[in-house]
C-alpha positions as CSV (number, residue, x, y, z in Angstrom):
1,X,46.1,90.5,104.7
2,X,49.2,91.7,102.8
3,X,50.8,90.6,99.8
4,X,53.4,88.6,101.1
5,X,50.8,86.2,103.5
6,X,48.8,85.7,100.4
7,X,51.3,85.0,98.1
8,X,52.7,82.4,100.7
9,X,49.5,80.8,101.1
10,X,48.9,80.3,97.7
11,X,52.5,78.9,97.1
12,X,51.7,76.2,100.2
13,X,48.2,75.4,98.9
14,X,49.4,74.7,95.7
15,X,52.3,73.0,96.5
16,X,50.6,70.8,98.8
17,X,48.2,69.9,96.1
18,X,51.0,69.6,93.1
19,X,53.0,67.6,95.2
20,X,49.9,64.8,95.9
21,X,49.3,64.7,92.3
22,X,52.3,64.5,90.8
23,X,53.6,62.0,93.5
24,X,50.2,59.7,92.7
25,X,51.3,59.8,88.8
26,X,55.0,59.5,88.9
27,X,54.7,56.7,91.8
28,X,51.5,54.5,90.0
29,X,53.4,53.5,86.9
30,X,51.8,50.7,84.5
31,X,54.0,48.5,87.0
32,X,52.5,49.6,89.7
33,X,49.2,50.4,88.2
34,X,47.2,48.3,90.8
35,X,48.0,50.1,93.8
36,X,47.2,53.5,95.3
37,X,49.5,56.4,96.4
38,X,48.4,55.4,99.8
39,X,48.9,51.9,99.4
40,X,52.8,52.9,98.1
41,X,53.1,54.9,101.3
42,X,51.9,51.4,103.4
43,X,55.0,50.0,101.3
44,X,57.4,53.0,102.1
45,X,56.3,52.7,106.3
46,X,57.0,48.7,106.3
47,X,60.1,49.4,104.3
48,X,63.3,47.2,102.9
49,X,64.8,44.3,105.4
50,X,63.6,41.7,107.8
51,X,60.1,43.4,108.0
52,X,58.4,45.3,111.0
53,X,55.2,44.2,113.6
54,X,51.7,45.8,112.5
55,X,51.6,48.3,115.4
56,X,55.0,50.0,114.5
57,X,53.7,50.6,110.6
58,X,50.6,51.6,112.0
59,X,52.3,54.1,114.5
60,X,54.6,55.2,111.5
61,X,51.1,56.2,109.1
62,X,49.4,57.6,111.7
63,X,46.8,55.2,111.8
64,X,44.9,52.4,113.7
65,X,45.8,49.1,113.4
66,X,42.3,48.2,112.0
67,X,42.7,50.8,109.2
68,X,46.2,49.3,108.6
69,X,44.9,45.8,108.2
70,X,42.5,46.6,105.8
71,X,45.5,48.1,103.5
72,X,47.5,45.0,104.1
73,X,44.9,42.8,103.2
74,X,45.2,44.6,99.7
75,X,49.0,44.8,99.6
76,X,49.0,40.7,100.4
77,X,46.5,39.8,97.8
78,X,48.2,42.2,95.1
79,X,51.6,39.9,96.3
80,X,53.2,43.5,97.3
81,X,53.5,41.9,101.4
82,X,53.7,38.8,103.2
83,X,52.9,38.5,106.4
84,X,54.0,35.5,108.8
85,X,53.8,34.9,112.8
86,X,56.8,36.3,115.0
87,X,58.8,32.9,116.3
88,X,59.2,34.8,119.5
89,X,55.3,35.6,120.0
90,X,53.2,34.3,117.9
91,X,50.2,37.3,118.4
92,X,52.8,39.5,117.1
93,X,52.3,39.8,112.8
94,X,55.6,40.9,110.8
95,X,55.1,42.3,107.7
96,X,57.7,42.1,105.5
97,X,58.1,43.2,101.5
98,X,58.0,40.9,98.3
99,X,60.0,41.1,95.9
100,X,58.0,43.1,93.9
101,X,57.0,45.1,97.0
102,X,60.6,45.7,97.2
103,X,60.6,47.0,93.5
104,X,57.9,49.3,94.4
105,X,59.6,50.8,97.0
106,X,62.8,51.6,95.3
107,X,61.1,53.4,92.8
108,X,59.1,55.2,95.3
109,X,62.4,55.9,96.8
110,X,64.0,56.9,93.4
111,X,61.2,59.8,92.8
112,X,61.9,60.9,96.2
113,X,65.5,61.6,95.6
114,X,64.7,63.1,92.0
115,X,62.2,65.7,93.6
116,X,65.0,66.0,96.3
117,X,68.3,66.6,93.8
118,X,66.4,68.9,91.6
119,X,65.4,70.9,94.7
120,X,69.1,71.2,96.2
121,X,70.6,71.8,92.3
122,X,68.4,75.4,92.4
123,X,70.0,76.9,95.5
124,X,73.5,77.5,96.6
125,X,74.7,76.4,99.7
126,X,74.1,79.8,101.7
127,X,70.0,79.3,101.3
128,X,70.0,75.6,102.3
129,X,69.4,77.0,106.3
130,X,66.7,79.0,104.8
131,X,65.1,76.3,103.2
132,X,65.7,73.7,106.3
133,X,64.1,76.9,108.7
134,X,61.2,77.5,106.0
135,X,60.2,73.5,106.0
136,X,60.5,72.9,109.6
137,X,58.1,75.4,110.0
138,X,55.6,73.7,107.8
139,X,56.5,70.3,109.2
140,X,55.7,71.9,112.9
141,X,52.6,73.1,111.5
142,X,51.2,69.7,110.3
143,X,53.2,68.0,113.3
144,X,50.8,70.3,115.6
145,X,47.5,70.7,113.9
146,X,44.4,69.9,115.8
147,X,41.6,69.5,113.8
């Protein structure tokens, strides 16, 4: 293995890792101190607005409903969703955000773009393809892992 391949794998390893722990402790704040990185992600897929069916969240996390409804169950007790009957179909469930689940996901949001802008202040417009190349690679990667 040469140099570069290791020293690219240990940037991606790390990063990966940095980037789960530092998301978990900017994200959890003493406001948001009862839920999980995972649950703020739950929050993120059903996003702002009129709210959005079980099965489309689910599809968004990667996940089965089941494992979705376990999460909700926590998000609705912690008063971060509310969920209520479609008037057009009554089987179908909308989930929509609280108030404060709205809170949480603008500061969710808000880190995003922080970790975002400082990213784009380091490089000059010439290595922004790079960049864009570099992280659809790693995107494809994850996109196309089998297990």
């Amino acid at each position: 293995m040469g140099d570069e391949y290791k020293a690219i794998n240990h940037v991606l390893v790390n990063l990966i890792n940095e980037i789960w722990k530092l998301e978990g402790e900017a994200i959890i704040t003493k406001e948001f101190g009862d839920i999980t990185n995972n649950d703020m992600h739950v929050i993120e897929a059903v996003g702002p607005g009129n709210g959005s069916n079980m099965s489309s969240i689910a599809k968004k996390l990667n996940v089965t409903v089941g494992t979705l409804t376990i999460a909700m169950n926590n998000l609705v007790k912690k008063k971060y969703v509310e969920r209520s009957r479609s008037e057009k179909d009554r089987r179908v469930v909308i989930v929509r955000l609280t108030d404060r689940g709205a809170a949480a996901y603008r500061h969710h949001e808000d880190y995003h773009r922080r970790m975002t802008q400082a990213i784009l202040e380091k490089l000059d417009e010439s290595e922004l393809p790079v960049l864009m190349k570099m992280l659809d690679a790693v995107t494809d990667f994850f996109k196309g892992y089998n297990h």
